[in-house]
PDB file of N, H, CA, C and O in Angstrom:
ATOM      1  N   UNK A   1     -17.382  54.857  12.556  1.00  0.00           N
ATOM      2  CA  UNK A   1     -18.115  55.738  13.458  1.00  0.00           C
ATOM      3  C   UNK A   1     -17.487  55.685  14.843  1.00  0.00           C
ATOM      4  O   UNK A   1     -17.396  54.647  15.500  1.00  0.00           O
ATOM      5  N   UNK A   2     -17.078  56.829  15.220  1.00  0.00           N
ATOM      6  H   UNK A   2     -17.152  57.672  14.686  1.00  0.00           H
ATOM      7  CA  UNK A   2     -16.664  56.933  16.574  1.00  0.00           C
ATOM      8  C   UNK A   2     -17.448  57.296  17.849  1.00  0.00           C
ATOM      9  O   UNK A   2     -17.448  58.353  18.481  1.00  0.00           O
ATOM     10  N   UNK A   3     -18.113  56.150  18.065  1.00  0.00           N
ATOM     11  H   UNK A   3     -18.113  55.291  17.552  1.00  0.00           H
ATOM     12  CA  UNK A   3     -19.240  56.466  19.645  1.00  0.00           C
ATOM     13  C   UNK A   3     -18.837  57.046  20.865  1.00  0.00           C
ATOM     14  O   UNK A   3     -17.871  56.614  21.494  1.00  0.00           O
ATOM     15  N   UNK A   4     -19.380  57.801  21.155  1.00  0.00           N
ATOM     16  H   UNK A   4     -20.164  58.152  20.644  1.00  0.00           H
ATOM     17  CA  UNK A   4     -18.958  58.293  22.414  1.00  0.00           C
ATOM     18  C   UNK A   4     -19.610  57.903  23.583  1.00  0.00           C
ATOM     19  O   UNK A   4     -20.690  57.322  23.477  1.00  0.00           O
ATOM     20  N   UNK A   5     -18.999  58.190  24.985  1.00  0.00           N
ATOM     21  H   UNK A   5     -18.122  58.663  25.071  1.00  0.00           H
ATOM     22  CA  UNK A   5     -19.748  57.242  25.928  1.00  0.00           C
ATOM     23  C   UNK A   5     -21.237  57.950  26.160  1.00  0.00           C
ATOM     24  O   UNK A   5     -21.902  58.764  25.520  1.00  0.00           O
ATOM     25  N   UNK A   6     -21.357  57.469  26.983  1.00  0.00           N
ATOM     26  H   UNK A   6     -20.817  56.807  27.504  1.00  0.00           H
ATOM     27  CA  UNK A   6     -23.198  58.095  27.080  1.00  0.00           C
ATOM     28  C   UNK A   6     -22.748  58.677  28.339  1.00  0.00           C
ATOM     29  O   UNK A   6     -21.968  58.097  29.095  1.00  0.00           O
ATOM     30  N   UNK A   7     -23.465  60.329  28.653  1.00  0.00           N
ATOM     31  H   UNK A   7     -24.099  60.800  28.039  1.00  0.00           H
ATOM     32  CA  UNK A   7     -23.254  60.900  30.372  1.00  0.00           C
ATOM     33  C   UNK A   7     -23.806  60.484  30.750  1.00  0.00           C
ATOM     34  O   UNK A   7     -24.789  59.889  30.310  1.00  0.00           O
ATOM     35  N   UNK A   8     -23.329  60.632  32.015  1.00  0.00           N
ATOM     36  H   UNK A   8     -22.530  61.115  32.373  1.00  0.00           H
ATOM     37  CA  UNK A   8     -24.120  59.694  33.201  1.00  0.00           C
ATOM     38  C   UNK A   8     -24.420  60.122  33.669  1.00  0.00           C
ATOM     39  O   UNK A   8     -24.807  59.508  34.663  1.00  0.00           O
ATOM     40  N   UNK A   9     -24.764  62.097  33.705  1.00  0.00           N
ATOM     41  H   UNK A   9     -24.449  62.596  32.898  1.00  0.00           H
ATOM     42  CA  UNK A   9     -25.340  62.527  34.554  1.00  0.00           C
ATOM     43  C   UNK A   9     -26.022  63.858  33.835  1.00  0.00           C
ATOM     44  O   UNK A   9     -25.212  64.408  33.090  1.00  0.00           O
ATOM     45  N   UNK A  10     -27.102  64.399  33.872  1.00  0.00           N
ATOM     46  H   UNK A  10     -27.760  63.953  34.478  1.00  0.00           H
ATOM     47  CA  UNK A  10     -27.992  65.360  33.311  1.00  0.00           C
ATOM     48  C   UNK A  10     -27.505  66.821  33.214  1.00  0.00           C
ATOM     49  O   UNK A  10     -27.799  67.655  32.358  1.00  0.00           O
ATOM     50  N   UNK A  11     -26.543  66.964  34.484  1.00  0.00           N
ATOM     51  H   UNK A  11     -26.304  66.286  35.179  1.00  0.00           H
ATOM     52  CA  UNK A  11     -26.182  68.417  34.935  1.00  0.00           C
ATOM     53  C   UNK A  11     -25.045  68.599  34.149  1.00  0.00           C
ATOM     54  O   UNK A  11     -24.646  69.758  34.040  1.00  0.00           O
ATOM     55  N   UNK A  12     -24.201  67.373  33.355  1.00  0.00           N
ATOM     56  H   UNK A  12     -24.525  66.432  33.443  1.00  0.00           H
ATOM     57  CA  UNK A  12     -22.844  68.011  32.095  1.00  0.00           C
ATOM     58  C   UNK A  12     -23.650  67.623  31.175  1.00  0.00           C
ATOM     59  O   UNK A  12     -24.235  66.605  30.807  1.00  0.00           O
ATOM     60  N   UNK A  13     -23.450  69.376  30.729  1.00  0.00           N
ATOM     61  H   UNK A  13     -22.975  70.203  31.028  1.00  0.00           H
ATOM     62  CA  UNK A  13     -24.124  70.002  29.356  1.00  0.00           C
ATOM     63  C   UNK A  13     -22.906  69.266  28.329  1.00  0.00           C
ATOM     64  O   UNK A  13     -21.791  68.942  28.739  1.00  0.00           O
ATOM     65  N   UNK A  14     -23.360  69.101  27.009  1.00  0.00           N
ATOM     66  H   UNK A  14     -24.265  69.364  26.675  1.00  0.00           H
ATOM     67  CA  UNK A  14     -23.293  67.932  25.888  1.00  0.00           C
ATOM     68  C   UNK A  14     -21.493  68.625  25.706  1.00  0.00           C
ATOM     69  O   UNK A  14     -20.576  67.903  25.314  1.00  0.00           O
ATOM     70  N   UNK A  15     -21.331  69.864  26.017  1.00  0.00           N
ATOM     71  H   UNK A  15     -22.076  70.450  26.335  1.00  0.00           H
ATOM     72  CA  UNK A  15     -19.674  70.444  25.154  1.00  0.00           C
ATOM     73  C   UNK A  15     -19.082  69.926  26.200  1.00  0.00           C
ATOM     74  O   UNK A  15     -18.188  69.176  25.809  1.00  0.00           O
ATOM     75  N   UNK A  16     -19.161  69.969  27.535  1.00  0.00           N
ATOM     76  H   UNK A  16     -19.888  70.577  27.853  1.00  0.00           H
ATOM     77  CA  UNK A  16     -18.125  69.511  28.238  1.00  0.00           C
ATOM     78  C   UNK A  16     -18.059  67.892  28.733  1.00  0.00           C
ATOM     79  O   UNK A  16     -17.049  67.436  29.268  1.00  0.00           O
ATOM     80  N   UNK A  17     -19.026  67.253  28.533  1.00  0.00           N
ATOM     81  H   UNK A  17     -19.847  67.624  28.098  1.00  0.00           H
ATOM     82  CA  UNK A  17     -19.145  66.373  28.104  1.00  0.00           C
ATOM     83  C   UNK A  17     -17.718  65.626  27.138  1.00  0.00           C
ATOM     84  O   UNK A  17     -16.849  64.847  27.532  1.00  0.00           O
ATOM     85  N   UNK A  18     -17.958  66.301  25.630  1.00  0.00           N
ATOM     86  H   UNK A  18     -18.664  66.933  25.309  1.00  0.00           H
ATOM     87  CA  UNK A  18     -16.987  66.109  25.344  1.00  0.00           C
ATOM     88  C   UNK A  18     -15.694  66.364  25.279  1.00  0.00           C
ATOM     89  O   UNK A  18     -14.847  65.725  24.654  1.00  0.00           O
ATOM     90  N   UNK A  19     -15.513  67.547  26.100  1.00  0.00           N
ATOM     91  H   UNK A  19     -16.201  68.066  26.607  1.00  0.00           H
ATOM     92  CA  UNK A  19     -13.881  67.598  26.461  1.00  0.00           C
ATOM     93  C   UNK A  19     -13.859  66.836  26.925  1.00  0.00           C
ATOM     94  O   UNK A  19     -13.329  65.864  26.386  1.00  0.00           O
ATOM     95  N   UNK A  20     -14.420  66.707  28.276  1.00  0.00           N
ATOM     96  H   UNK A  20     -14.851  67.496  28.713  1.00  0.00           H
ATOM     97  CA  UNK A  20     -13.882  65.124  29.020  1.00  0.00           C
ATOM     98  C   UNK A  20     -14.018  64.219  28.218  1.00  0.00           C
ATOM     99  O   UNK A  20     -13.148  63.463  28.650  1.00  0.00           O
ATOM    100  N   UNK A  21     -14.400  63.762  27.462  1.00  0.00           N
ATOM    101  H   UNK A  21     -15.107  64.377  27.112  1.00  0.00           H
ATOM    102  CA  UNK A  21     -14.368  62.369  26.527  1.00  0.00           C
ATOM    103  C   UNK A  21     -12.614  62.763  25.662  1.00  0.00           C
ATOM    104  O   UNK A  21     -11.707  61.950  25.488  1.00  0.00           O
ATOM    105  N   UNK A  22     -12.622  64.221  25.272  1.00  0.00           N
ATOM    106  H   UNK A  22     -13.359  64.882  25.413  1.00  0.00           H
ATOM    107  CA  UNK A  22     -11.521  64.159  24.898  1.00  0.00           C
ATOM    108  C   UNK A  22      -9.874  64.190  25.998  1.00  0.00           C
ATOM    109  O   UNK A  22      -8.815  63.563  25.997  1.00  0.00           O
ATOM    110  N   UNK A  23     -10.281  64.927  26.542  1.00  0.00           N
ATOM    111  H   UNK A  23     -11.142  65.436  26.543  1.00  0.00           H
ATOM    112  CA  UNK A  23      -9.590  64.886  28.106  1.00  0.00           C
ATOM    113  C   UNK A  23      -9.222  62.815  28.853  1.00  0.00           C
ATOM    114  O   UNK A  23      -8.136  62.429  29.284  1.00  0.00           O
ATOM    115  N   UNK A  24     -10.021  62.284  28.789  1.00  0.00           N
ATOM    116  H   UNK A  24     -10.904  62.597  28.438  1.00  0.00           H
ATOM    117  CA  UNK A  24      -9.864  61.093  29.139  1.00  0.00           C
ATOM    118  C   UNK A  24      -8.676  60.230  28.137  1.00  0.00           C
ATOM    119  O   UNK A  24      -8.143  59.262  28.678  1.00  0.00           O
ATOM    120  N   UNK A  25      -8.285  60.549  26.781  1.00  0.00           N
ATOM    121  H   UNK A  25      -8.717  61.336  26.341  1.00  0.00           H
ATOM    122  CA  UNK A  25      -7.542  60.068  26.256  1.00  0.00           C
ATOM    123  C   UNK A  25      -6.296  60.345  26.650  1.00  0.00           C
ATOM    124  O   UNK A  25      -5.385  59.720  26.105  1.00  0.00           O
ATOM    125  N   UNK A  26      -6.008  61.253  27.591  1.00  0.00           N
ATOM    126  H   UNK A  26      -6.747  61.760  28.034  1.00  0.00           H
ATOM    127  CA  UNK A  26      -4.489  61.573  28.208  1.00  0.00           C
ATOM    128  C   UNK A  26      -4.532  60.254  28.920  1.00  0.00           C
ATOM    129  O   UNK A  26      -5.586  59.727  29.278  1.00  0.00           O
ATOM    130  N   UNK A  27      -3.137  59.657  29.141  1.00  0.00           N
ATOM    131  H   UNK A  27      -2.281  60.084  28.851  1.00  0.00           H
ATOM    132  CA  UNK A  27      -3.328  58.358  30.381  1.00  0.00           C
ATOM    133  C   UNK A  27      -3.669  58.950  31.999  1.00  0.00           C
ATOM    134  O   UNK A  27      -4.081  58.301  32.961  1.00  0.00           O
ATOM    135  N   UNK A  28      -3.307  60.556  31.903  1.00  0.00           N
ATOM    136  H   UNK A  28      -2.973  61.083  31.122  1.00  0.00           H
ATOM    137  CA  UNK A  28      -3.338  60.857  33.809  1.00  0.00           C
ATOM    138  C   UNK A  28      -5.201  60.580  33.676  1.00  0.00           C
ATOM    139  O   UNK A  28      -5.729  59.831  34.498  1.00  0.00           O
ATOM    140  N   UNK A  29      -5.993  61.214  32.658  1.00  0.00           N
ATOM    141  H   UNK A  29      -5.565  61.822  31.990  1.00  0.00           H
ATOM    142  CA  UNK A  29      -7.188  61.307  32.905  1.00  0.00           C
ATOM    143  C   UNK A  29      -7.948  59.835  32.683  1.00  0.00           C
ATOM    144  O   UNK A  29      -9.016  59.605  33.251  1.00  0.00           O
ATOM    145  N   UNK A  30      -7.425  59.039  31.969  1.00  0.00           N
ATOM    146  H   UNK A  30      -6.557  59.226  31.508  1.00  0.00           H
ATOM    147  CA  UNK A  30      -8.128  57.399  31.904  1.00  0.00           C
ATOM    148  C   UNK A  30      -9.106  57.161  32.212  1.00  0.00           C
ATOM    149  O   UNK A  30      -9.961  56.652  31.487  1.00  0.00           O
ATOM    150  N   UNK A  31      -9.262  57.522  33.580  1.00  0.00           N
ATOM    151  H   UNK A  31      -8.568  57.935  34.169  1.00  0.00           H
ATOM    152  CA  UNK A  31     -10.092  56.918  34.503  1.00  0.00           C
ATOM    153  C   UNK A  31     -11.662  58.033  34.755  1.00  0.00           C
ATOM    154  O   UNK A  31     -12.680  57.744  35.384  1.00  0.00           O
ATOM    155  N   UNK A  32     -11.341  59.297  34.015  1.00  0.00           N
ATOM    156  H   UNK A  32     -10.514  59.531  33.504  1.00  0.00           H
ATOM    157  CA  UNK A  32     -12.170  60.369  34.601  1.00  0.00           C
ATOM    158  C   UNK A  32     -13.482  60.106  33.820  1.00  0.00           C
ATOM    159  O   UNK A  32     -13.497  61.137  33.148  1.00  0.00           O
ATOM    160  N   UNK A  33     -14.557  59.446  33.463  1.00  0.00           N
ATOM    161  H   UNK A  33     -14.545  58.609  34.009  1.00  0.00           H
ATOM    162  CA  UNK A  33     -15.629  59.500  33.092  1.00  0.00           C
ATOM    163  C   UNK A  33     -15.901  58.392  33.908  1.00  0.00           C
ATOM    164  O   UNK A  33     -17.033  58.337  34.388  1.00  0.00           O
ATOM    165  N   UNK A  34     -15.100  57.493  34.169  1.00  0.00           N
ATOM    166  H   UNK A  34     -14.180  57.538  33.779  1.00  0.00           H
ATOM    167  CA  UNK A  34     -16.020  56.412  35.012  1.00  0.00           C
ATOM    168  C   UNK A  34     -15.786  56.984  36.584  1.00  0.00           C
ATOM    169  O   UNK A  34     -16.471  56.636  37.547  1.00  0.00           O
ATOM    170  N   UNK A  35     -15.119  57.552  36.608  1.00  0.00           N
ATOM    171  H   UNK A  35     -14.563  57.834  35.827  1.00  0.00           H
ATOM    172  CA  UNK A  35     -15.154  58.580  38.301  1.00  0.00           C
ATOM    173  C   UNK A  35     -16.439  59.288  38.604  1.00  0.00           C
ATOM    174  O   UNK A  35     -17.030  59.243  39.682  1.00  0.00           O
ATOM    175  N   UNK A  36     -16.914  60.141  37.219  1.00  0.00           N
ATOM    176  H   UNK A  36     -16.434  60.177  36.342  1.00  0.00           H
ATOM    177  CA  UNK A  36     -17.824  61.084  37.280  1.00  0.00           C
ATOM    178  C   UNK A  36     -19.064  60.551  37.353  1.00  0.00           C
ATOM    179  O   UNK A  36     -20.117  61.072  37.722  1.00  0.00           O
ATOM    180  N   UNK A  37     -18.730  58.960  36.788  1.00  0.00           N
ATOM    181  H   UNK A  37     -17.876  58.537  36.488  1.00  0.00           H
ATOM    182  CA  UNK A  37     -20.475  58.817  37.029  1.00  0.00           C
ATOM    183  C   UNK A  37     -20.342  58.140  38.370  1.00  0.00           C
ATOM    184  O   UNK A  37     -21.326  57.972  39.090  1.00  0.00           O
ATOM    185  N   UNK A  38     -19.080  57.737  38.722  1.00  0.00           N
ATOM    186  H   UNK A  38     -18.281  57.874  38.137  1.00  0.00           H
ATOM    187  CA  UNK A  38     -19.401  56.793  39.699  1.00  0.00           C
ATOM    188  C   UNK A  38     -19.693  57.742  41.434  1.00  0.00           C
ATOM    189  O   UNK A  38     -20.290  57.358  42.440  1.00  0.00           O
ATOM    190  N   UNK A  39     -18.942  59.101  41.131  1.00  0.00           N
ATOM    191  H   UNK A  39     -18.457  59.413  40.314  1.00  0.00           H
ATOM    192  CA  UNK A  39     -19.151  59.962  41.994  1.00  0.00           C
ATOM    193  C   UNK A  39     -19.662  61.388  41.609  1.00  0.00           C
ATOM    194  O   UNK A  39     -19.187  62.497  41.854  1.00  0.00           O
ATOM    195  N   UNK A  40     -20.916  60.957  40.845  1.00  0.00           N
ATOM    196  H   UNK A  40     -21.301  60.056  40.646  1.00  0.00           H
ATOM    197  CA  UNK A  40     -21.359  62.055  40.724  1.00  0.00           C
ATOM    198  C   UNK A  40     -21.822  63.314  41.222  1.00  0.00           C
ATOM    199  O   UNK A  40     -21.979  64.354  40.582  1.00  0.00           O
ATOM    200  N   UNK A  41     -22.078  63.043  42.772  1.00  0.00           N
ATOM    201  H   UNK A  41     -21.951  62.198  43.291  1.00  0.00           H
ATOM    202  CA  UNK A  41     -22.922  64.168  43.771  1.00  0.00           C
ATOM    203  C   UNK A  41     -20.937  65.031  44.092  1.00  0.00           C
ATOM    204  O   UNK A  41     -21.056  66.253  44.183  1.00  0.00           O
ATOM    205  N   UNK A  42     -19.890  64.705  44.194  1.00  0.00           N
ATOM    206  H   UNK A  42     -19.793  63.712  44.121  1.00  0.00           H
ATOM    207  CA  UNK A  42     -18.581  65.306  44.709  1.00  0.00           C
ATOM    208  C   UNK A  42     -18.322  66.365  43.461  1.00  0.00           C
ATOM    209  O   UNK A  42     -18.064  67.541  43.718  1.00  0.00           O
ATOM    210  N   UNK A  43     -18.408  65.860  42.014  1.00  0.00           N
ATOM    211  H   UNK A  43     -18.618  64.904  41.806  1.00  0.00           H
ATOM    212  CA  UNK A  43     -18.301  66.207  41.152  1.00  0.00           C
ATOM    213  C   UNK A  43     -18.690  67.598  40.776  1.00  0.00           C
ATOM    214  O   UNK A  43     -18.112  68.641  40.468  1.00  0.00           O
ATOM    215  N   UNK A  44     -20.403  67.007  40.992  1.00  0.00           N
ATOM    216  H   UNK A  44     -20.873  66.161  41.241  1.00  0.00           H
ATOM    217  CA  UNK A  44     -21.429  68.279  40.609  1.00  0.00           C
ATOM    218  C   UNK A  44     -20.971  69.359  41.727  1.00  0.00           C
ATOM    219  O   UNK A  44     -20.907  70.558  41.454  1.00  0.00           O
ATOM    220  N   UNK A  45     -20.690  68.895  42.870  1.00  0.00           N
ATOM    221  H   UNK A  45     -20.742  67.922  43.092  1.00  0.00           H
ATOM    222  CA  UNK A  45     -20.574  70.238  43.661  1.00  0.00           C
ATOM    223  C   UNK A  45     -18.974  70.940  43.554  1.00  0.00           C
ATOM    224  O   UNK A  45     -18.538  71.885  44.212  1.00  0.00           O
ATOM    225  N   UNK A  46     -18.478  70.363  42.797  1.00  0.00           N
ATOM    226  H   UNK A  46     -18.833  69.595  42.262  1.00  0.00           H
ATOM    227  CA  UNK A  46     -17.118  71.031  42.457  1.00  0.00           C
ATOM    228  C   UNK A  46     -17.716  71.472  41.547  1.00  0.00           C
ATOM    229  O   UNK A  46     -18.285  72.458  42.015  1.00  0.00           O
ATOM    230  N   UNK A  47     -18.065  71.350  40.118  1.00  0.00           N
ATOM    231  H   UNK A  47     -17.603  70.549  39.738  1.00  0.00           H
ATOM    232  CA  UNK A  47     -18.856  72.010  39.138  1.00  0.00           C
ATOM    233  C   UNK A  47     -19.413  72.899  39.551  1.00  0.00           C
ATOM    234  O   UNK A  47     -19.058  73.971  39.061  1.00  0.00           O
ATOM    235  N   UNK A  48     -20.324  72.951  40.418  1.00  0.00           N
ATOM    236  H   UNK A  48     -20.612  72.080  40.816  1.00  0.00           H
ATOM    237  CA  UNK A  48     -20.997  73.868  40.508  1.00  0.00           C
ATOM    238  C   UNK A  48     -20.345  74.992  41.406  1.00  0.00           C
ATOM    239  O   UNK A  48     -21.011  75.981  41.712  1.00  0.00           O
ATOM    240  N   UNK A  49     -19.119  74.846  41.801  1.00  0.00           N
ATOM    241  H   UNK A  49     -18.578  74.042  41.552  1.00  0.00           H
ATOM    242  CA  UNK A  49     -18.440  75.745  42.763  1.00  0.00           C
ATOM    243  C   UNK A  49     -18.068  77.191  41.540  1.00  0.00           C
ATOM    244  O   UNK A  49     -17.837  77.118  40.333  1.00  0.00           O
ATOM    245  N   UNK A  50     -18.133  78.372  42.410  1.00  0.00           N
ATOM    246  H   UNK A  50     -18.320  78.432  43.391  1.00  0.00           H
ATOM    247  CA  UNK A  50     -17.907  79.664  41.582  1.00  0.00           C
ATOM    248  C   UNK A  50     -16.116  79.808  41.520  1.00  0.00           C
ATOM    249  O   UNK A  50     -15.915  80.653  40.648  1.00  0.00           O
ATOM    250  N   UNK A  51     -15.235  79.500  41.884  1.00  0.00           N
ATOM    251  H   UNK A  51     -15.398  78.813  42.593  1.00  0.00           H
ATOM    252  CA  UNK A  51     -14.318  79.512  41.593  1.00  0.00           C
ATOM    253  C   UNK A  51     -13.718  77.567  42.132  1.00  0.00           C
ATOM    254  O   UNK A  51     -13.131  77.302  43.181  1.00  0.00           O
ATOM    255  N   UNK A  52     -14.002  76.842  41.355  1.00  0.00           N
ATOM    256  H   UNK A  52     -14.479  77.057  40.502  1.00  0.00           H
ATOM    257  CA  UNK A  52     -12.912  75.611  40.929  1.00  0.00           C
ATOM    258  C   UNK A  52     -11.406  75.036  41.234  1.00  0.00           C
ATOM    259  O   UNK A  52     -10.831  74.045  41.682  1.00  0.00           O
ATOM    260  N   UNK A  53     -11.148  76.419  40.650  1.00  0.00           N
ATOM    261  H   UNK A  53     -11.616  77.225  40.286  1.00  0.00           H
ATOM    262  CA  UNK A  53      -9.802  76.055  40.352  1.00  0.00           C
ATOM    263  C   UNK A  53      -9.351  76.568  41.886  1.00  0.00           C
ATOM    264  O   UNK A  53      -8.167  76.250  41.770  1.00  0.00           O
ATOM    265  N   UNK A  54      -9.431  77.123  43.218  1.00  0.00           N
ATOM    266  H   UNK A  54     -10.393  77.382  43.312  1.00  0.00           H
ATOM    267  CA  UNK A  54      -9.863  76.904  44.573  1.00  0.00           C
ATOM    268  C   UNK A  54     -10.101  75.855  45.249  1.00  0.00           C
ATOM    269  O   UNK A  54      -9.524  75.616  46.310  1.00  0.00           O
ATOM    270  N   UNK A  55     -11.033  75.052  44.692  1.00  0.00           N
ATOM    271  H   UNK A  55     -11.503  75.246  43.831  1.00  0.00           H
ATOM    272  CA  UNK A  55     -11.277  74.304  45.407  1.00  0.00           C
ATOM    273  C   UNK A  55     -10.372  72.642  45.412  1.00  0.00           C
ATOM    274  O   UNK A  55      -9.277  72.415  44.897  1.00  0.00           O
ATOM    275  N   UNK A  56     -11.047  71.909  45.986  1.00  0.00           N
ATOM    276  H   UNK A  56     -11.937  72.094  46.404  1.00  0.00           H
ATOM    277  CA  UNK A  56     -10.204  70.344  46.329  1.00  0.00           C
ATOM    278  C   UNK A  56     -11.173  69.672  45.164  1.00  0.00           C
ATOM    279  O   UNK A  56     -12.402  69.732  45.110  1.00  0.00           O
ATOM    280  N   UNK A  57     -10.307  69.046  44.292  1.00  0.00           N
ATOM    281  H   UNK A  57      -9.309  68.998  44.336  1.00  0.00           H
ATOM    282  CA  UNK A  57     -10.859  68.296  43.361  1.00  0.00           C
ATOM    283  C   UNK A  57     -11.485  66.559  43.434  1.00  0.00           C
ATOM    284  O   UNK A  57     -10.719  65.622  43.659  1.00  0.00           O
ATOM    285  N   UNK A  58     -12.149  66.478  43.330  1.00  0.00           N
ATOM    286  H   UNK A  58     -12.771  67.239  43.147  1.00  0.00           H
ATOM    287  CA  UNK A  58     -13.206  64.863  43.844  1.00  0.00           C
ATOM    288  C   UNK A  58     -11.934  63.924  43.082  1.00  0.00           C
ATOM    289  O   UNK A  58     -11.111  64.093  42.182  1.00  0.00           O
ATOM    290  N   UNK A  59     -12.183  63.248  43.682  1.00  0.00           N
ATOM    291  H   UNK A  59     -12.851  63.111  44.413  1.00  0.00           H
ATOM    292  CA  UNK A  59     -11.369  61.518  43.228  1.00  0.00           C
ATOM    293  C   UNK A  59      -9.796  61.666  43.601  1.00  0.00           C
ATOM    294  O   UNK A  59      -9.152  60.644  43.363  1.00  0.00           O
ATOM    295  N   UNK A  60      -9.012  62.820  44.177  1.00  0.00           N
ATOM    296  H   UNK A  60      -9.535  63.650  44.371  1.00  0.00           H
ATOM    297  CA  UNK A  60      -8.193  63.024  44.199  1.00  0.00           C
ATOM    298  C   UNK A  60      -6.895  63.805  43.390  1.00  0.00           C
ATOM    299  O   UNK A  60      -5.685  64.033  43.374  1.00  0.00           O
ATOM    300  N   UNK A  61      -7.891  63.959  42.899  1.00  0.00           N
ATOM    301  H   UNK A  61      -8.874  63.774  42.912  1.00  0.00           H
ATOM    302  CA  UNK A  61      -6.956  65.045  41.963  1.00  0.00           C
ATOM    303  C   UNK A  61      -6.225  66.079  42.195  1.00  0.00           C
ATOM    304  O   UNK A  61      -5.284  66.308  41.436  1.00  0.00           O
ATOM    305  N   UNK A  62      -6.504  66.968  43.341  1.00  0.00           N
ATOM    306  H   UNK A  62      -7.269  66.782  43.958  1.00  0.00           H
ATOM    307  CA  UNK A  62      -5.952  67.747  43.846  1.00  0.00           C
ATOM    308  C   UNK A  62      -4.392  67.246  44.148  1.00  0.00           C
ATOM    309  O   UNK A  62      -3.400  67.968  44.239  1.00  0.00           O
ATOM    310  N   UNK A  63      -4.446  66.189  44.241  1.00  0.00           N
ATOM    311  H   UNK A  63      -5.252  65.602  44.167  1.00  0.00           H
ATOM    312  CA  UNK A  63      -2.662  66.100  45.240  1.00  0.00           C
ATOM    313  C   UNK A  63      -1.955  65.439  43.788  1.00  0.00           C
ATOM    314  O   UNK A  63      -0.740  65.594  43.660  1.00  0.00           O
ATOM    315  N   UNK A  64      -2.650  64.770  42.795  1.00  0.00           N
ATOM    316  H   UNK A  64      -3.637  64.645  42.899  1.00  0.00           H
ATOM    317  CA  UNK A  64      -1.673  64.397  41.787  1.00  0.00           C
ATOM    318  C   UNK A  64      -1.566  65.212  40.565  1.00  0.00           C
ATOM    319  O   UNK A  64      -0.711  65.000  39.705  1.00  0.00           O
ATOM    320  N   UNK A  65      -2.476  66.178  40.500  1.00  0.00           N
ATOM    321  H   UNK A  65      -3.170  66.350  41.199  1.00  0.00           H
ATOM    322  CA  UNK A  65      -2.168  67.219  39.334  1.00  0.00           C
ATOM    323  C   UNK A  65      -1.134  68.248  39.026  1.00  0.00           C
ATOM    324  O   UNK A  65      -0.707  68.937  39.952  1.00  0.00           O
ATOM    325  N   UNK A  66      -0.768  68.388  38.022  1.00  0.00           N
ATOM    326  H   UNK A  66      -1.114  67.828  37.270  1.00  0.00           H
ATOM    327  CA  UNK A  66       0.316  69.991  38.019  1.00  0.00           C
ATOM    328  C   UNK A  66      -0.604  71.009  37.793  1.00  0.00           C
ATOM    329  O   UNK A  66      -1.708  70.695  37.349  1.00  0.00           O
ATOM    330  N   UNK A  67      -0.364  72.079  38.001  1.00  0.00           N
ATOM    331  H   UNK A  67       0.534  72.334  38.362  1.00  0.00           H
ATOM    332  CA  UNK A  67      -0.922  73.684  37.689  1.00  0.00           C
ATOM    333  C   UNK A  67      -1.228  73.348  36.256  1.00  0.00           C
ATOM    334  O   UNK A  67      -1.884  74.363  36.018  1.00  0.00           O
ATOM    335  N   UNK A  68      -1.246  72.509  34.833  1.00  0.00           N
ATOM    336  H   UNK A  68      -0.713  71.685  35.027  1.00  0.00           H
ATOM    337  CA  UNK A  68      -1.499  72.717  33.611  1.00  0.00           C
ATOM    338  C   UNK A  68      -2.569  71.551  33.414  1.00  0.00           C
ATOM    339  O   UNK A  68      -3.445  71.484  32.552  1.00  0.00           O
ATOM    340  N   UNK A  69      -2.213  70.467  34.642  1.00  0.00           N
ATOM    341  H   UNK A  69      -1.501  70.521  35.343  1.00  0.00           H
ATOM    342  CA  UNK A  69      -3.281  69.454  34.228  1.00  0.00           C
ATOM    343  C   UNK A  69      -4.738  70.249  35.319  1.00  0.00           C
ATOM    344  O   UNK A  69      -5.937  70.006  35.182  1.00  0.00           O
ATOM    345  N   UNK A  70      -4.353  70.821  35.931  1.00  0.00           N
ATOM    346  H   UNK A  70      -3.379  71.019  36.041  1.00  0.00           H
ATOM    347  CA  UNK A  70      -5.379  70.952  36.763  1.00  0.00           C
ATOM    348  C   UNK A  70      -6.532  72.305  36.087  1.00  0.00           C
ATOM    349  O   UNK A  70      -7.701  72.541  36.391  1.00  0.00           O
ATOM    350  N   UNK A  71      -5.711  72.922  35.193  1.00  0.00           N
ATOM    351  H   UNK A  71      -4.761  72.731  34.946  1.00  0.00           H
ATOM    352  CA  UNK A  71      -6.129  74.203  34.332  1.00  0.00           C
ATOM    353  C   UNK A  71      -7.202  73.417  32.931  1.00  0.00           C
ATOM    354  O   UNK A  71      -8.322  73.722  32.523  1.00  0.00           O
ATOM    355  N   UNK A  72      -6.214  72.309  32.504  1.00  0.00           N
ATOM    356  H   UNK A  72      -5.304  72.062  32.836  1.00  0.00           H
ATOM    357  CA  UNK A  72      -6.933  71.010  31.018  1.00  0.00           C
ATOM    358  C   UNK A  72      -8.537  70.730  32.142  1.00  0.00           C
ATOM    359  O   UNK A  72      -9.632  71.117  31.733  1.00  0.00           O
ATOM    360  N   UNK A  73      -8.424  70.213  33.156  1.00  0.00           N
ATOM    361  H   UNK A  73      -7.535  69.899  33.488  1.00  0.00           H
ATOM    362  CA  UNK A  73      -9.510  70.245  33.933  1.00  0.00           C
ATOM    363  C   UNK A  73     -10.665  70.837  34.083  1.00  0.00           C
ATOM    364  O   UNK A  73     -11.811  70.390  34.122  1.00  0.00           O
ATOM    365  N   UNK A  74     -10.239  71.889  34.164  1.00  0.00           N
ATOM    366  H   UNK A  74      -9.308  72.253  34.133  1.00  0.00           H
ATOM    367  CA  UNK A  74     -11.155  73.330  34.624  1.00  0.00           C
ATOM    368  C   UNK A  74     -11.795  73.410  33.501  1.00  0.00           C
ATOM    369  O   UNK A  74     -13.007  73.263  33.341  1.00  0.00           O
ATOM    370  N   UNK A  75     -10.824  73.692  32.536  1.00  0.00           N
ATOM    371  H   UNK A  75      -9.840  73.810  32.666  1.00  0.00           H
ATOM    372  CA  UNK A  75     -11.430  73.956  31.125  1.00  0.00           C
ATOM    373  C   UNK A  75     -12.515  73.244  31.031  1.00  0.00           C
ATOM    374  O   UNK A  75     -13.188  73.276  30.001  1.00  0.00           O
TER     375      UNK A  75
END
């Protein structure tokens, strides 16, 4: 049985949820579920932004991503 982590936050609905669970198995993303809970209020308001892929990404992502990791993201 393959467990998945538990969200840590109410506002990621259960599918994206698991991209990021699947998304985290890249090594650039490793770290991205314990980011999200650990900064959840930066997160949600990038989430909740109407265009994203615009904006400055929480934890730093913006300055170490390429145009394809930053698109795997969005998704």
């Amino acid at each position: 049985m393959n467990a998945v982590q538990q969200k840590p936050c109410k506002w990621i609905v259960d599918m994206t949820w698991l991209n990021l669970v699947e998304l985290s198995r890249l090594p650039h993303f490793s770290d991205i579920l314990n980011q999200i809970g650990r900064n959840d209020k930066a997160w949600k308001q990038w989430f909740d932004k109407d265009a994203p892929e615009e904006e400055i990404i929480p934890d730093g992502y913006t300055g170490s991503l390429d145009t394809f990791k930053k698109l795997m993201l969005i998704r």
